[in-house]
C-alpha positions in Angstrom: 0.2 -30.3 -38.8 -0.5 -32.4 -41.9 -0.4 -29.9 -45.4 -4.1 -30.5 -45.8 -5.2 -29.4 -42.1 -5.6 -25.5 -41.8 -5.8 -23.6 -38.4 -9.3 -22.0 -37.7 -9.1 -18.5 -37.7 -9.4 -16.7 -34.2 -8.7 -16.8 -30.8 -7.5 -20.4 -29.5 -10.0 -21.9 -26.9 -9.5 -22.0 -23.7 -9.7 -25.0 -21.3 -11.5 -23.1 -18.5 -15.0 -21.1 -18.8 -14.7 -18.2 -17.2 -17.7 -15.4 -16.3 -17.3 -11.9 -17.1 -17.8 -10.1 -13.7 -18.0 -6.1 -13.8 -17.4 -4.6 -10.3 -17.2 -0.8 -9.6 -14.2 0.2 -7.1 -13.4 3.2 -5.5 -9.9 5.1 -6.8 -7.9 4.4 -3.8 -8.5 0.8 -4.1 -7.9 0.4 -7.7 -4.5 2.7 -7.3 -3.6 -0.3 -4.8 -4.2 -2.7 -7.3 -2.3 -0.9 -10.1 0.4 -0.6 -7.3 0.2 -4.7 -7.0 0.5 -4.8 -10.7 3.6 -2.5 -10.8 5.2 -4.6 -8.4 4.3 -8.1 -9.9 5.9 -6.8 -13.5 9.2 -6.0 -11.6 9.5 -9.0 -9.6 8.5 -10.7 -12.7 9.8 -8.8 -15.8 9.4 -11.8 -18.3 5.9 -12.1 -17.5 2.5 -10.2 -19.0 0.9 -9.2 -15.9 -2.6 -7.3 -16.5 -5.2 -5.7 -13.8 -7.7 -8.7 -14.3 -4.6 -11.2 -13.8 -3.8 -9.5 -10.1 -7.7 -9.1 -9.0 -8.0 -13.0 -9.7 -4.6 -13.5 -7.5 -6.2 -11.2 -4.7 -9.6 -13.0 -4.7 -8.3 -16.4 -5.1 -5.5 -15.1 -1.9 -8.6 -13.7 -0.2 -11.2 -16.4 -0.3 -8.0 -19.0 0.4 -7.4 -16.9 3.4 -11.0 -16.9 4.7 -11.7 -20.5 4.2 -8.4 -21.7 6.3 -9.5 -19.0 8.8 -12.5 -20.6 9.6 -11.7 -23.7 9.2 -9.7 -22.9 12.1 -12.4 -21.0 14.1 -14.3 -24.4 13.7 -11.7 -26.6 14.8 -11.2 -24.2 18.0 -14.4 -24.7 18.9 -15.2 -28.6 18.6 
């Protein structure tokens, strides 16, 4: 960084937009997600693991999931 440049104050941007999406879920569900969590930081102790960091793992597992499931229910029935 040359003398004259000075960093901008705040937060450093990101390269990905990403939408703020507020679900409600019941306690047993969110307990299995905290449970997730717990297990993530142990697997991984070097690593900053939050709640929103594991739901994004589960949907992006999920939806990952679905789509090779039925892209195998179409192949099964050409």
């Amino acid at each position: 960084m040359a003398l004259l440049e000075t960093r901008k104050r705040g937060r450093p941007r990101k390269s990905d937009v990403m939408d703020t999406l507020a679900v409600r879920l019941p306690d047993e569900l969110v307990a299995r997600i905290d449970a997730y969590v717990d297990k993530l930081r142990s697997q991984f102790p070097g690593l900053t693991i939050t709640r929103a960091d594991a739901v994004r793992q589960l949907l992006i597992s999920g939806l990952e999931a679905f789509d090779n499931n039925s892209s195998d229910q179409n192949n099964h029935s050409e």
